[in-house]
N, C-alpha and C positions, 0 to 999 in steps of 0.2 A: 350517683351518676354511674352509668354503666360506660367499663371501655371501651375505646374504638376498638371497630374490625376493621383492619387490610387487609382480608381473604378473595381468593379469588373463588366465586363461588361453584363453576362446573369442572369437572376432569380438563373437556375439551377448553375450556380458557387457559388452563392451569398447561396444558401442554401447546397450544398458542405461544404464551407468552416468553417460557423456556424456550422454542424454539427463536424467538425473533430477537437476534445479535443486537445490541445499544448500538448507537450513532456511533462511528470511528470505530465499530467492532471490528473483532480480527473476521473477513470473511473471504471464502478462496474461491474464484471463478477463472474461468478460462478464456481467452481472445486471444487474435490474429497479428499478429506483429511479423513485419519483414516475412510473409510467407508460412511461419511453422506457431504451432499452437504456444502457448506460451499460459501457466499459470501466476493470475496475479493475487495479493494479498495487499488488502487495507491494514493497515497497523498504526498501534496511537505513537510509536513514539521514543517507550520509556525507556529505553534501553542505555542511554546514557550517554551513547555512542555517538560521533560524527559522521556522517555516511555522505559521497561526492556523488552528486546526481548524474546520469550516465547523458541526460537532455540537455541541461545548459551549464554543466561543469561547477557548478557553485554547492557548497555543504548544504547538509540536511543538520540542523544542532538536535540537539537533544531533546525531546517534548516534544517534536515537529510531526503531527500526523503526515504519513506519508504511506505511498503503495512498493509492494516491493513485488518481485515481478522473475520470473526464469520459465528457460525453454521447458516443455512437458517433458521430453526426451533429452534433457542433460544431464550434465556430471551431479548436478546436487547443486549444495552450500559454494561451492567455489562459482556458478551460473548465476547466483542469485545479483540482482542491482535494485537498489534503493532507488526511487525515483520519486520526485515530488507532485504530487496531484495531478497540477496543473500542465506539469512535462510530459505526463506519461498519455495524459487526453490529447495532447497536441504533436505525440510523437511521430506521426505519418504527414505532419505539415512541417516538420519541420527539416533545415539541410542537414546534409552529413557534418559529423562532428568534426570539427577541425583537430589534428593532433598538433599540441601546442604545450612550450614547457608549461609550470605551474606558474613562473615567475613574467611570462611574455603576459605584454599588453594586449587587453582584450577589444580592438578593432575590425 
């Protein structure tokens, strides 16, 4: 019996499939937010970290696919905000963030 091949058989496949990022892959495009450009990134997660959603104030745990996001033209690492999928898609529907301690009831 002869072994299997998983070859990809032309150059062009072979550079096809290198280029195209897995589901959840890290990938960086740019959108409109509040007026100025803003780069966002899909990221799976792994970091280990708890990260507070800047949309509806609740953690991001550990393993939690999630986009993180900052203006084109800011400071860096200190612009950046973690934001969960579904906040970051729903961001221009949704009201301004109330500022509120950590430990107030959320009504």
């Amino acid at each position: 019996m002869s072994p299997r091949r998983n070859r990809i058989k032309s150059a062009a496949d072979r550079d096809q499939a290198e280029s195209a990022a897995p589901l959840g892959g890290s990938m960086r495009r740019t959108e409109n937010y509040q007026g100025d450009e803003w780069v966002v990134q899909t990221v799976a997660g792994t970091a280990g970290r708890h990260y507070r959603c800047p949309g509806c104030d609740q953690e991001i745990p550990p393993g939690t696919g999630h986009v993180v996001a900052w203006p084109m033209h800011g400071a860096g690492v200190d612009d950046r905000r973690h934001w969960h999928r579904a906040c970051w898609g729903a961001r221009e529907r949704r009201a301004s963030n109330l500022l509120r301690g950590r430990g107030a009831p959320r009504y």
